[in-house]
ZAPA-879879 format. One line per field, with one value per residue: x, z, y of N, C-alpha, C in turn; chain. Coordinates in steps of 0.02 Angstrom, whole numbers, plus 50000, padded with zeros to 5 digits. Layout:
<rs>
n_xx = (X:...)
n_zz = (Z:...)
n_yy = (Y:...)
ca_xx = (X:...)
ca_zz = (Z:...)
ca_yy = (Y:...)
c_xx = (X:...)
c_zz = (Z:...)
c_yy = (Y:...)
c = (A:...)
</rs>
This chain:
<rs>
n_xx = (50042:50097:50199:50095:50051:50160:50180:50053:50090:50165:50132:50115:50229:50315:50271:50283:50423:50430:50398:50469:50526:50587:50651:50711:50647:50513:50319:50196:50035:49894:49721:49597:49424:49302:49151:49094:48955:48785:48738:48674:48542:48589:48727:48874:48937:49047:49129:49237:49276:49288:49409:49473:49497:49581:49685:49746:49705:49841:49928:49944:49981:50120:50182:50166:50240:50381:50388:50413:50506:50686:50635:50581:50453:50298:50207:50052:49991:49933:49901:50010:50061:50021:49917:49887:49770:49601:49520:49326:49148:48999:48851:48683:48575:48424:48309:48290:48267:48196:48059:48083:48238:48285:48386:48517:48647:48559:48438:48407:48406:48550:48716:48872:49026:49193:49355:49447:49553:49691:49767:49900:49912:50002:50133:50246:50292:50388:50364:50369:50234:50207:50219:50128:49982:49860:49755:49695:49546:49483:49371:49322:49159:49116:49039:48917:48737:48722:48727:48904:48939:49063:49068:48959:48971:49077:49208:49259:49208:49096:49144:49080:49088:49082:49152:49224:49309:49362:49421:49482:49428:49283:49246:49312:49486:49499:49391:49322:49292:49386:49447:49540:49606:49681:49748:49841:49904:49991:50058:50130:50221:50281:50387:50368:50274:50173:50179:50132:49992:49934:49954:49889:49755:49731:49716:49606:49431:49329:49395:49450:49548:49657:49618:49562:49633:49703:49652:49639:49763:49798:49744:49757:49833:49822:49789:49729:49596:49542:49464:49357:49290:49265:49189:49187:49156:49012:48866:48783:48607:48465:48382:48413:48552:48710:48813:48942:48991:49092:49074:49206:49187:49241:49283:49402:49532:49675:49817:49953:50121:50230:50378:50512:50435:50394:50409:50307:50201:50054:50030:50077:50019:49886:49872:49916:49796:49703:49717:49673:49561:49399:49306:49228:49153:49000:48879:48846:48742:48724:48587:48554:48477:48469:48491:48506:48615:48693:48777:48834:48924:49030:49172:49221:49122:49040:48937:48752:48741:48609:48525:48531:48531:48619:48596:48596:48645:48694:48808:49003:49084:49221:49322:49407:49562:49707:49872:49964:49895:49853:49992:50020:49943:49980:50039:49934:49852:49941:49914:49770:49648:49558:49400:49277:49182:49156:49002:48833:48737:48601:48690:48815:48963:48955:48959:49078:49230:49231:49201:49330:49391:49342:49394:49543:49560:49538:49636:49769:49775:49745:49862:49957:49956:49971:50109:50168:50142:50018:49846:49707:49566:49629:49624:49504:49383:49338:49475)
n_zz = (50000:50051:49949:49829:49852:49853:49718:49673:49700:49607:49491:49591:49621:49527:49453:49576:49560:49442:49495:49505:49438:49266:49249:49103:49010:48907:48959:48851:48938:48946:48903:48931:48917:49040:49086:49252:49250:49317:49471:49482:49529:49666:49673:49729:49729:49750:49808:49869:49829:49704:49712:49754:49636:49556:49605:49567:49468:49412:49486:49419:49315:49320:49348:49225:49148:49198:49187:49043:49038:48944:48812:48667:48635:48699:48790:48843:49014:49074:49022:48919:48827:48681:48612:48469:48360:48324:48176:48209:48201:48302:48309:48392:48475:48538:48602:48705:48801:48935:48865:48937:48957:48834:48766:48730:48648:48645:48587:48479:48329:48284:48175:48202:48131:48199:48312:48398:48535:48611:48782:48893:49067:49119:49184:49137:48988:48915:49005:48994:48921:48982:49091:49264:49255:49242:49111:48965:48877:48751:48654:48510:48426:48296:48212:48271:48310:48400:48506:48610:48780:48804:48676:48696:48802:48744:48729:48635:48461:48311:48319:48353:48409:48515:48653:48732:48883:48940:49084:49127:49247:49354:49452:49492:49578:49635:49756:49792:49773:49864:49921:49817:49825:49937:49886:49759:49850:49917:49823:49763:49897:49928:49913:50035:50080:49984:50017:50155:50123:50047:50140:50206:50154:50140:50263:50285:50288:50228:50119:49960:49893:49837:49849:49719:49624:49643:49585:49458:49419:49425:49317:49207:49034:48860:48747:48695:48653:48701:48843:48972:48945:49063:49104:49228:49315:49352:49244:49165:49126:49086:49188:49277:49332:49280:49243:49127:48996:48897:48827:48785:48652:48583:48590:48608:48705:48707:48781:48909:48852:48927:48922:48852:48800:48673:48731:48695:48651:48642:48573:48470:48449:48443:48319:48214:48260:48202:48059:48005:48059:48113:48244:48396:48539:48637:48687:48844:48977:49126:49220:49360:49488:49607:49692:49841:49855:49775:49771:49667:49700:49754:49702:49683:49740:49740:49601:49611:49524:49544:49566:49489:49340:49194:49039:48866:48716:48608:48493:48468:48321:48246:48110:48010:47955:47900:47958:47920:47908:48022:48114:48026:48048:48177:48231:48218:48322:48433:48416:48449:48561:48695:48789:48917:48934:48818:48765:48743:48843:48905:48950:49026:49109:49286:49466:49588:49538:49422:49368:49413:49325:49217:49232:49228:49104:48980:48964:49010:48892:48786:48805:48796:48653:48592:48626:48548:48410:48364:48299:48391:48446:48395:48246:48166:48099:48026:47995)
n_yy = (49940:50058:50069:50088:50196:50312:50295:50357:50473:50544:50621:50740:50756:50799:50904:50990:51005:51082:51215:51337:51505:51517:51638:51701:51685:51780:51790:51829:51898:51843:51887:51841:51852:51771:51734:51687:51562:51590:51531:51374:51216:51182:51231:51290:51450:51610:51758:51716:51585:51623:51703:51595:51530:51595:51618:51472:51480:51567:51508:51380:51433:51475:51362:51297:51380:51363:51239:51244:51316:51353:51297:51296:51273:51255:51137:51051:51071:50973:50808:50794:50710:50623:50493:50497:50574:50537:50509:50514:50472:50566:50476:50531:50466:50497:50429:50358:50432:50565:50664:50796:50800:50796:50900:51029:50941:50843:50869:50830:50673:50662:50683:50682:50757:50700:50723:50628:50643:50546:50492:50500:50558:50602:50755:50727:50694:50611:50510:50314:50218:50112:50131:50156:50257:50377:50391:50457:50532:50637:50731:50797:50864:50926:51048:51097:51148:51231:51369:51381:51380:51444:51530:51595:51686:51770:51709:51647:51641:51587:51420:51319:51212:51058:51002:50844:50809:50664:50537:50374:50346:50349:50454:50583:50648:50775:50861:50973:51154:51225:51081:51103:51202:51187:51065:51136:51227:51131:51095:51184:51234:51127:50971:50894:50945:50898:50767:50773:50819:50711:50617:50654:50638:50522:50448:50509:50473:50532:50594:50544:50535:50469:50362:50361:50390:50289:50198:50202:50218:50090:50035:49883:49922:49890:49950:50076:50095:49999:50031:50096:50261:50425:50563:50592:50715:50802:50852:50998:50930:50999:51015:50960:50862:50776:50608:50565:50447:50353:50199:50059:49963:49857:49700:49587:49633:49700:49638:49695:49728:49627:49622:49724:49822:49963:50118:50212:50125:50102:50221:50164:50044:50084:50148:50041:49950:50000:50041:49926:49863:49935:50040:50053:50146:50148:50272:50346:50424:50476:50504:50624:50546:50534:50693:50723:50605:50621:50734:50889:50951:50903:50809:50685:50592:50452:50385:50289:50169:50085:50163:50273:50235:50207:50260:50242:50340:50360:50318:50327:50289:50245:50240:50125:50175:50242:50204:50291:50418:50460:50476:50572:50680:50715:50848:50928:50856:50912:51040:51067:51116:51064:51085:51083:51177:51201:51180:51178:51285:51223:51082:51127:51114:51076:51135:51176:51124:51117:51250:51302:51257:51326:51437:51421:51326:51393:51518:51447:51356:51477:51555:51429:51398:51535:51553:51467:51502:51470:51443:51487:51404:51276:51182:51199:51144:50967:50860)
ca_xx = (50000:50134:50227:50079:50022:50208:50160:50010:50127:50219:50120:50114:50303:50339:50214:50329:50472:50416:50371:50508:50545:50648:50694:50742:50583:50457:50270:50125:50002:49814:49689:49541:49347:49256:49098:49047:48871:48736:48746:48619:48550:48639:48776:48927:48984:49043:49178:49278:49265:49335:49470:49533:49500:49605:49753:49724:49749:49894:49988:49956:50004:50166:50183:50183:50284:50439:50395:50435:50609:50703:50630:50548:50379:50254:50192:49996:50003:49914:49914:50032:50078:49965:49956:49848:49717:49577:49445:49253:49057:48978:48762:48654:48486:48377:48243:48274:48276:48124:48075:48155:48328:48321:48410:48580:48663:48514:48372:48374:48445:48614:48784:48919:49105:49215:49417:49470:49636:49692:49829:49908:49894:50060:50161:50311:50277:50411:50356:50329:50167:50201:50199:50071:49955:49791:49742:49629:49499:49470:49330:49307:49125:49107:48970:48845:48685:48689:48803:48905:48943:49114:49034:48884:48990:49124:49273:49246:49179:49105:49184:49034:49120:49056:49210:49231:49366:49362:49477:49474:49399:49208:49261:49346:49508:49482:49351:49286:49374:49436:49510:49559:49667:49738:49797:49874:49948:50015:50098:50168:50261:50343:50384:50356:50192:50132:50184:50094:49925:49924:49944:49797:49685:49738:49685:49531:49381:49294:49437:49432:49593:49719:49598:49521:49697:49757:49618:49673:49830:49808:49700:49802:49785:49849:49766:49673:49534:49492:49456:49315:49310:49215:49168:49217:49136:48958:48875:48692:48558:48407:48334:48438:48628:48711:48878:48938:49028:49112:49117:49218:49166:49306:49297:49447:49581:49763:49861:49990:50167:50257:50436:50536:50414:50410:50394:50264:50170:49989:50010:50091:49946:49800:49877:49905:49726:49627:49746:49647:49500:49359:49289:49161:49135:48938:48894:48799:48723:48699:48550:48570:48396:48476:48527:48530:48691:48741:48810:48870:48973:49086:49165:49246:49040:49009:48835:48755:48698:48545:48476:48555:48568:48650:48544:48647:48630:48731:48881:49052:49098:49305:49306:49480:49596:49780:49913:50000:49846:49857:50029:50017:49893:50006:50035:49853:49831:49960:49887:49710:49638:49514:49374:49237:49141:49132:48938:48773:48698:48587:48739:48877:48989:48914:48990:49153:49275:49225:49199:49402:49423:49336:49454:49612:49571:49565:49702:49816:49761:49786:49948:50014:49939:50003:50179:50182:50129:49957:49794:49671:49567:49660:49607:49426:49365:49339:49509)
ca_zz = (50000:50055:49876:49791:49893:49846:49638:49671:49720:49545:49466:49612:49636:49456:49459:49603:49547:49382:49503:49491:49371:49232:49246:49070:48945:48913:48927:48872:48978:48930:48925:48917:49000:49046:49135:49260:49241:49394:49506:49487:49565:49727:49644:49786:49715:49793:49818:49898:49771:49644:49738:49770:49568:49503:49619:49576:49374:49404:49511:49357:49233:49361:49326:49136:49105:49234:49168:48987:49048:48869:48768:48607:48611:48771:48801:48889:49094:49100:48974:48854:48791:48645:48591:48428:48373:48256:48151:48217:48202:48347:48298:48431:48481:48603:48579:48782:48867:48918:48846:48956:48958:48755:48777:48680:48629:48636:48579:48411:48344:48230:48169:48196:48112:48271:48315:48464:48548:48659:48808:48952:49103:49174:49132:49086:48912:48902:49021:48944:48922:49030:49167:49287:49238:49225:49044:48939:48791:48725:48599:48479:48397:48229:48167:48331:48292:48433:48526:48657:48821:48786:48631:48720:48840:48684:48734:48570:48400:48277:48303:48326:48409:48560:48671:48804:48916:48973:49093:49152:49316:49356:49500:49495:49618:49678:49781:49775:49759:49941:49909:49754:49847:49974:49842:49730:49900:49932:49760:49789:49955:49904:49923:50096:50115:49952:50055:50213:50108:50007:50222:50261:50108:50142:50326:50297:50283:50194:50027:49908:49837:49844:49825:49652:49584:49614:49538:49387:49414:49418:49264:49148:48977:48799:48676:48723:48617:48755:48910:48954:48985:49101:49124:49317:49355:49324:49197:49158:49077:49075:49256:49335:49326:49260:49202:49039:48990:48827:48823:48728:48599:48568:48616:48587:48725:48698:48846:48898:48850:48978:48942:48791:48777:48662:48750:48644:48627:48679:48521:48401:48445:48415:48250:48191:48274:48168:48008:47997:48079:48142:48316:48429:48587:48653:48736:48892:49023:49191:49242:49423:49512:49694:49702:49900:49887:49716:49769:49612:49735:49796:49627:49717:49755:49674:49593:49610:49455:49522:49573:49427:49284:49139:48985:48803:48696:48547:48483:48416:48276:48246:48053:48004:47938:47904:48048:47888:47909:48110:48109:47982:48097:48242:48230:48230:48366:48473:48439:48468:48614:48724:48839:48946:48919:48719:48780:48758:48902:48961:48962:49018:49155:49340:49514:49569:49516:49341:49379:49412:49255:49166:49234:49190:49048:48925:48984:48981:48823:48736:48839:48762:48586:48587:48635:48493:48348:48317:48299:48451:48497:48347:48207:48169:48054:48012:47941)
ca_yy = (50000:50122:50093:50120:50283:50346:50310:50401:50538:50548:50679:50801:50787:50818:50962:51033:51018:51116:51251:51405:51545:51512:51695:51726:51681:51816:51775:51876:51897:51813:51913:51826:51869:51726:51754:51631:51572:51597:51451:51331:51142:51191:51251:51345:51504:51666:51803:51687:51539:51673:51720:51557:51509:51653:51598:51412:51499:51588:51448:51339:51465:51480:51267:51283:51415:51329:51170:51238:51311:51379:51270:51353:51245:51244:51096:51059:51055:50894:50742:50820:50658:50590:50432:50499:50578:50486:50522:50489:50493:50524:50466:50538:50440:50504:50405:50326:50510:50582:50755:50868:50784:50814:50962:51034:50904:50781:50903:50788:50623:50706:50626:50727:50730:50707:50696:50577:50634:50472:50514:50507:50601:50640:50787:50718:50668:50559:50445:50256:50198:50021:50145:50173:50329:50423:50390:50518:50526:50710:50716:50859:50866:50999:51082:51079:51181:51278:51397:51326:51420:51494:51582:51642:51748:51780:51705:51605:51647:51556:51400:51280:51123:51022:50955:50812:50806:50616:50502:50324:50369:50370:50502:50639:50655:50831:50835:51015:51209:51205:51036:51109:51282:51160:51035:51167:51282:51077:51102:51273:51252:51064:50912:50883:50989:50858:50698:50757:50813:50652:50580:50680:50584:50425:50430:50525:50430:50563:50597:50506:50590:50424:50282:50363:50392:50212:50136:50236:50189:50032:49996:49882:49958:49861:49993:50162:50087:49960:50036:50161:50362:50432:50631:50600:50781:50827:50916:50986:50914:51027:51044:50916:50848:50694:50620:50549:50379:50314:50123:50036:49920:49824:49646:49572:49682:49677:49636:49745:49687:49592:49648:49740:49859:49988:50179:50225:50049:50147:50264:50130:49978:50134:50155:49962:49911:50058:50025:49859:49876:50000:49993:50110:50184:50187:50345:50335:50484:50455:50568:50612:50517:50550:50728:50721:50581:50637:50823:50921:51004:50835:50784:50625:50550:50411:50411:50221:50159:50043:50239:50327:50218:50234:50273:50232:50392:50350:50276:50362:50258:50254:50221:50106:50259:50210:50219:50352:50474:50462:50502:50664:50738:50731:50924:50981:50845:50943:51132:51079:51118:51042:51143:51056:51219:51180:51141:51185:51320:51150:51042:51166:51078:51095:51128:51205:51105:51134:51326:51331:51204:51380:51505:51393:51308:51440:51539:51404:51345:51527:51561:51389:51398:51598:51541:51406:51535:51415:51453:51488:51352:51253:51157:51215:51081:50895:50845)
c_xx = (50044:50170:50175:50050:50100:50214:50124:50060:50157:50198:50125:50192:50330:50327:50276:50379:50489:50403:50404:50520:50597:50703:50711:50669:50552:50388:50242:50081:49931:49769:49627:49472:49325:49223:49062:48967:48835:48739:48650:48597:48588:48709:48820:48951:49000:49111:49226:49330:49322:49379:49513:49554:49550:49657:49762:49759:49809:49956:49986:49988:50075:50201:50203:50236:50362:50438:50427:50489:50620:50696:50585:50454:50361:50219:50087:50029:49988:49910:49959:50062:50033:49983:49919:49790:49676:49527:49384:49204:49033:48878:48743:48588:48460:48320:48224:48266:48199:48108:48097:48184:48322:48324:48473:48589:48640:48450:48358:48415:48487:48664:48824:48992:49156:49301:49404:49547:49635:49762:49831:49928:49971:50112:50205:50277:50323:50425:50335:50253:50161:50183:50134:50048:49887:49767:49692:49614:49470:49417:49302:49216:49103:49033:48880:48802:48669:48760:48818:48912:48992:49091:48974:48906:49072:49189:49301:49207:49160:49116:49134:49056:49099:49108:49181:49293:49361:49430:49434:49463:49312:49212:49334:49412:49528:49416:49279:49350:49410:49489:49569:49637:49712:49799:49859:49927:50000:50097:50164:50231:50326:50338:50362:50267:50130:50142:50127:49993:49883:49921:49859:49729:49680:49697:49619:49482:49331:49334:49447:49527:49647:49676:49576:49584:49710:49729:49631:49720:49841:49770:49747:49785:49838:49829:49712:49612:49492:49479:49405:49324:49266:49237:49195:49169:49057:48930:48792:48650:48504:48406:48388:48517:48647:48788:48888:48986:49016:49138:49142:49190:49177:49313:49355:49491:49651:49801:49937:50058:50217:50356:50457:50464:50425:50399:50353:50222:50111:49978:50030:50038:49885:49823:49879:49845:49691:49661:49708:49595:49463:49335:49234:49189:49056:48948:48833:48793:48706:48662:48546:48486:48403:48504:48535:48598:48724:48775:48839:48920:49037:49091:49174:49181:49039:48933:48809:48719:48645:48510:48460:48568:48580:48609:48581:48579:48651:48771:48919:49077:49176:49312:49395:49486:49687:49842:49949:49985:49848:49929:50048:49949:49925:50013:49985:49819:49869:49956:49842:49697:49559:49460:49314:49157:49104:49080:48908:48748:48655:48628:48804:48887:48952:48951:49061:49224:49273:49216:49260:49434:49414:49379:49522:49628:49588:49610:49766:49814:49771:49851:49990:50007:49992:50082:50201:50180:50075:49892:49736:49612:49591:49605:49527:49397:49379:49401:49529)
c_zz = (50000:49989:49820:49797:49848:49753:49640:49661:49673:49523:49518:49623:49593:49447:49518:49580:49485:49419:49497:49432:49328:49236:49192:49010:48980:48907:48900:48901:48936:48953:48893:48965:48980:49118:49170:49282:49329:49417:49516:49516:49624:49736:49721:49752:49730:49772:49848:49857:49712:49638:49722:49672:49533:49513:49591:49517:49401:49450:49453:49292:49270:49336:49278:49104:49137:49212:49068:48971:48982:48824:48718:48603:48672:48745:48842:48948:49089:49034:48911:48822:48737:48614:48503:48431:48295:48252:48187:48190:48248:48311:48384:48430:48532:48626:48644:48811:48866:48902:48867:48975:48870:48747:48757:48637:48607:48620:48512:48384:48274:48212:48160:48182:48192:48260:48388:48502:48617:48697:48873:48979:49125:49147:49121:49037:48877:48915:48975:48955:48973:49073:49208:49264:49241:49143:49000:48880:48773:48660:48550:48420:48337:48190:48211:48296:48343:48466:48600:48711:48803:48722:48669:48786:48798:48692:48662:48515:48344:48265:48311:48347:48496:48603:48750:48803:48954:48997:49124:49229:49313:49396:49488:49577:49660:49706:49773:49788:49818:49928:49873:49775:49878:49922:49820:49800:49922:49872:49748:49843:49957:49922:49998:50130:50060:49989:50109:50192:50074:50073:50221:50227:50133:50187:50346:50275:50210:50114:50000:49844:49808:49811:49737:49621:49581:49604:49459:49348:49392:49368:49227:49074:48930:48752:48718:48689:48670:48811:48893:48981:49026:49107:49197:49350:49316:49273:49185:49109:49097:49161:49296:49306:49299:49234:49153:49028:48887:48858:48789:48702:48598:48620:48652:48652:48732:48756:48865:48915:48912:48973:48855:48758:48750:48711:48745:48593:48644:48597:48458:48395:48418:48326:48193:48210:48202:48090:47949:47998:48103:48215:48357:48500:48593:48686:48759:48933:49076:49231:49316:49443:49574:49684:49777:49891:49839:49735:49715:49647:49757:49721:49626:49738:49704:49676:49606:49557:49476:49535:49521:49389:49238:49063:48928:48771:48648:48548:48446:48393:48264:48162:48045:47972:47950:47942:47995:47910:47988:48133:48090:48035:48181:48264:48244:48293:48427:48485:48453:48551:48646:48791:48861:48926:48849:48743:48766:48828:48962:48964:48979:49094:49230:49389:49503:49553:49438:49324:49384:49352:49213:49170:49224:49140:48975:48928:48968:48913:48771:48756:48783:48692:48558:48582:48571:48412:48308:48313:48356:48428:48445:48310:48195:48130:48036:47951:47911)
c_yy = (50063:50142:50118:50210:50312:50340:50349:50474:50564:50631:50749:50822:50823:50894:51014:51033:51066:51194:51326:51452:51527:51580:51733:51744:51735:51786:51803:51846:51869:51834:51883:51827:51822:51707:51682:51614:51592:51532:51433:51264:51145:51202:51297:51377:51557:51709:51751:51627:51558:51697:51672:51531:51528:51648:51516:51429:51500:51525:51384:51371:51446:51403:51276:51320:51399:51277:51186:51270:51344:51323:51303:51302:51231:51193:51099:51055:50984:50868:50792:50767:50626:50541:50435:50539:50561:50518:50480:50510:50510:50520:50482:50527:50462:50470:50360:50403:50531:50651:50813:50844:50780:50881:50958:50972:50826:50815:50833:50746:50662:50653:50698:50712:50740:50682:50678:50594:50575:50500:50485:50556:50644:50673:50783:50671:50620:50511:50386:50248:50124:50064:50151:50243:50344:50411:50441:50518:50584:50715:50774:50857:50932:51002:51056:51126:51217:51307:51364:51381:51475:51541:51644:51683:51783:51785:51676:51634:51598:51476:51319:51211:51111:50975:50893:50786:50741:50580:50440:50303:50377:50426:50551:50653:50717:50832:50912:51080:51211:51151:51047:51152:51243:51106:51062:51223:51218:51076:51148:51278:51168:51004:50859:50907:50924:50796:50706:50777:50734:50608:50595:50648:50551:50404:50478:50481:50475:50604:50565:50502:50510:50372:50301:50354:50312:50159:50161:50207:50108:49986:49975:49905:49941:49904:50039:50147:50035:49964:50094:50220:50378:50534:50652:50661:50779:50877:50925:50967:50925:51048:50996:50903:50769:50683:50565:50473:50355:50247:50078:49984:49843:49758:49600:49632:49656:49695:49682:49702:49667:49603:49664:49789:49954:50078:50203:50152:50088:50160:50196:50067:50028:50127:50101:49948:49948:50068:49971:49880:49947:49968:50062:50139:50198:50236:50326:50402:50443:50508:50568:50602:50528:50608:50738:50656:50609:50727:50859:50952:50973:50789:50693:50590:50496:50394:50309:50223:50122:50096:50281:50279:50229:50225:50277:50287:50415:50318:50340:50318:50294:50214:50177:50165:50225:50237:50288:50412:50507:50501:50573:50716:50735:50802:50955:50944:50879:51013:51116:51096:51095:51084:51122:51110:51231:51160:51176:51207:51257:51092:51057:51096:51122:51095:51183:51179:51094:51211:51334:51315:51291:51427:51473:51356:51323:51462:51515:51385:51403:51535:51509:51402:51484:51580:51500:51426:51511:51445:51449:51473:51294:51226:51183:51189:51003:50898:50766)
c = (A:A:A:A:A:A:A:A:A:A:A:A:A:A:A:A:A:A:A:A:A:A:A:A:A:A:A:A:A:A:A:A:A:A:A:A:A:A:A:A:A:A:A:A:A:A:A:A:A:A:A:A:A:A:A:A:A:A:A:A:A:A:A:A:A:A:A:A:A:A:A:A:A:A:A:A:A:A:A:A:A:A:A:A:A:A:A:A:A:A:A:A:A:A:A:A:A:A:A:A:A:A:A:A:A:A:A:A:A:A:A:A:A:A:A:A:A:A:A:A:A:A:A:A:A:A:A:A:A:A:A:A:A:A:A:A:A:A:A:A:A:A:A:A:A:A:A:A:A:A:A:A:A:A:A:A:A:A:A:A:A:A:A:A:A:A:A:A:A:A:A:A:A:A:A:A:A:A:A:A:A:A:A:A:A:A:A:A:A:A:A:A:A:A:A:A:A:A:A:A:A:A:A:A:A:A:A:A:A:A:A:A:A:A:A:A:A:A:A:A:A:A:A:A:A:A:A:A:A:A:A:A:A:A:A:A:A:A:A:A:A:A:A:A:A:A:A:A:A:A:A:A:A:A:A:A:A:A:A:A:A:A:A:A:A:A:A:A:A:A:A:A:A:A:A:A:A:A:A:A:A:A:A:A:A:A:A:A:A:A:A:A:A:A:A:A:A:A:A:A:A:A:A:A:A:A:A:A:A:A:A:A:A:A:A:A:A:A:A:A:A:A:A:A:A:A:A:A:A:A:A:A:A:A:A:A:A:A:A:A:A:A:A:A:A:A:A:A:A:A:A:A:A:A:A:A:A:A:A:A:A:A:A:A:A:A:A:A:A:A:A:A:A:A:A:A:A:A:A:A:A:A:A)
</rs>
């Protein structure tokens, strides 16, 4: 237990150790307004909330720009490693929901052109893939029919795309923004202050912070095509709350190699499987039916499915596409950018630990894209 508590620990050490000025690089500054919505469903938001959010940014901007030292290309904070990113469909059926949960993204049954970026979590990017990790499924949808949030307070223009930010977690390992300040003030002050907060999970009854991670951790994983994503955090659908799940398809799962593996075995099996063959992902919602245990406010809750079950709500179809094509879009898979808020007003993300995701997601995301000379929020079409 104690060795795996001290894997758990990888990413926050890394994270500190990224934490000082380089001293020499210039940034510019990111000036972006983004208005957060009215709190709704028992939503916590305040003067206080906003405070701690804005330090929460700037100690992450603080992260990225020490973590990218004099090197001429910024990197993401989190999963900047990709193992690919692939062409999709996603088909949306509604035809189980009942009329008010067909709202945004489920008002009517659509097919939408979609990219897949597939990753891992931890920000050294040149960790192997045997290792233990966080894994992540990023999903870009083009040409929604309605505007999404970030447009409709005009951090965004135009741009008409529908994102999800998924990992191999049903729960979320922050727990809420408090957890969130202490984590990151854990981050800030070092190595010793992250050992004794990562203590204070373990032996609380009530955090969640250790055990969610090292079931993460401990998923074995032969191909990013056979394991499922999960939303982890809540998000709204119409009057009430709910969270989201891609499952894979894919029968058949490829075991993960037992020695002589390559570094990059994750990204080179996605690209040989989908060379050959095609394969899916259903998409499921989990409409919240208990909002007294389900809290939007405690991201770390787990919801029970015989209360809340899970309602299939399409499929994203993964068309074969040759490992050549996968490869040549490595570039536009490393400017794109990913934004929970890419939603629909009745499906925007819910709670405060998706309220801090809004004040540091963009930011970071123009900061790095700005630094790189790319296009802000990248790629803007089915390629």
């Amino acid at each position: 237990m104690f060795k795996l508590t001290l894997g758990l620990l990888f990413i926050t050490l890394f994270l500190t150790s990224c934490s000082g000025s380089n001293g020499k690089r210039s940034y510019a500054s990111v000036s972006v307004s983004e208005e957060q919505p009215a709190v709704i469903q028992g939503e916590v938001w305040g003067a206080s909330e906003m405070e701690g959010a804005r330090l929460i940014q700037h100690q992450f901007r603080d992260m990225l720009v020490a973590s990218t030292g004099e090197s001429d290309h910024m990197k993401r904070d989190a999963h900047p490693k990709h193992h690919g990113c692939v062409q999709a469909k996603m088909n949306i059926d509604n035809s189980k929901l009942n009329q008010d949960q067909r709202v945004g993204l489920f008002a009517s049954n659509q097919s939408f052109n979609a990219m897949i970026r597939f990753s891992n979590g931890d920000p050294n990017h040149l960790k192997a893939d045997k290792k233990s990790d966080v894994r992540g499924m990023a999903v870009k949808l083009y040409d929604v029919p309605y505007e999404t949030y970030l447009e409709s307070t005009g951090v965004e223009r135009n741009n008409s795309v529908h994102d999800f930010v998924f990992m191999n977690s049903k729960e979320f390992f922050i727990k809420d923004p408090v957890h969130y300040g202490k984590f990151m003030g854990a981050l800030k002050s070092g190595g010793l202050s992250v050992a004794m907060f990562a203590a204070g999970a373990f032996f609380n009854p009530r955090d969640h912070f250790v055990g969610i991670l090292k079931k993460a951790f401990a998923m074995k994983v032969g191909n990013p095509l056979d394991i499922n994503y999960h939303s982890a955090t809540p998000y709204r659908l119409g009057d009430t709350s709910m969270k989201m799940m891609f499952k894979s398809c894919k029968k058949s799962k490829a075991k993960v190699p037992r020695k002589n593996a390559s570094p990059n075995f994750l990204g080179e099996r996605l690209s040989s499987y989908l060379d050959k063959n095609e394969t899916c992902f259903d998409f499921y919602i989990q409409p919240n039916n208990d909002k007294k245990r389900n809290d939007i406010e405690n991201s770390q809750n787990k919801w029970s499915t015989s209360r809340s079950p899970y309602i299939k709500v399409g499929r994203l179809e993964v068309p074969q596409q040759s490992a050549e094509s996968i490869k040549n879009r490595g570039e536009a898979c490393e400017n794109m950018s990913f934004n929970p808020w890419r939603a629909a007003e009745s499906n925007r993300p819910l709670g405060g630990v998706n309220r801090i995701r809004l004040e540091v997601y963009v930011k970071q995301a123009k900061m790095r894209q700005n630094f790189n000379g790319v296009t802000y929020p990248g790629p803007s079409q089915f390629e």
